[in-house]
C-alpha positions, 0 to 999 in steps of 0.5 A: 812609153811610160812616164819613167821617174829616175827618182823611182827607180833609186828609191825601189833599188834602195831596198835590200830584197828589191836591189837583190831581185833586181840582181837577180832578174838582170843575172838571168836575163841580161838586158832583155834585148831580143836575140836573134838565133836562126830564123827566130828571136826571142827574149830571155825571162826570168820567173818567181821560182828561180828568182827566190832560188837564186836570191834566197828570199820567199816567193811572197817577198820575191813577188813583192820585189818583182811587182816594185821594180815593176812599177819603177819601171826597171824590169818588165812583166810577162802579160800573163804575169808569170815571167820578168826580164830587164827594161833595159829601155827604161834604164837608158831613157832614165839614163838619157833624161838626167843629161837634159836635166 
């Protein structure tokens, strides 16, 4: 896993349009945990377009966001880069490292 930085994560969800993009993505996807319906398990992801629509921000300030909360490690990107959904795991190691602290 990745390097997670707690410190990182405050600081992008310190700013306005990023916090409500973050909103956003976990509103859409929830904690990103794989579901399991039949005989199939997928995951729920969120995409540029809706995200502007349900934030009120343009698509260029949303791609800005999503790339900063991607880079905290607070949301995940889609391997063609087109879709996002909550790190949920990032968030809970984050939550888990500060008990160690």
């Amino acid at each position: 896993m990745a390097e997670i930085d707690g410190a990182a994560m405050l600081r992008a969800l310190a700013q306005e349009d990023t916090l409500r993009v973050f909103a956003a993505v976990v509103t859409a996807t929830g904690t990103s945990l794989p579901q399991r319906s039949g005989n199939t398990i997928s995951t729920t992801w969120t995409t540029i377009a809706a995200v502007s629509r349900q934030t009120c921000l343009s698509q260029t300030a949303a791609v800005t966001a999503l790339n900063e909360l991607a880079e905290a490690h607070l949301i995940v990107a889609s391997s063609e880069g087109h879709g996002w959904h909550t790190d949920f795991g990032a968030l809970s190691h984050a939550v888990a490292s500060l008990g160690a602290s």
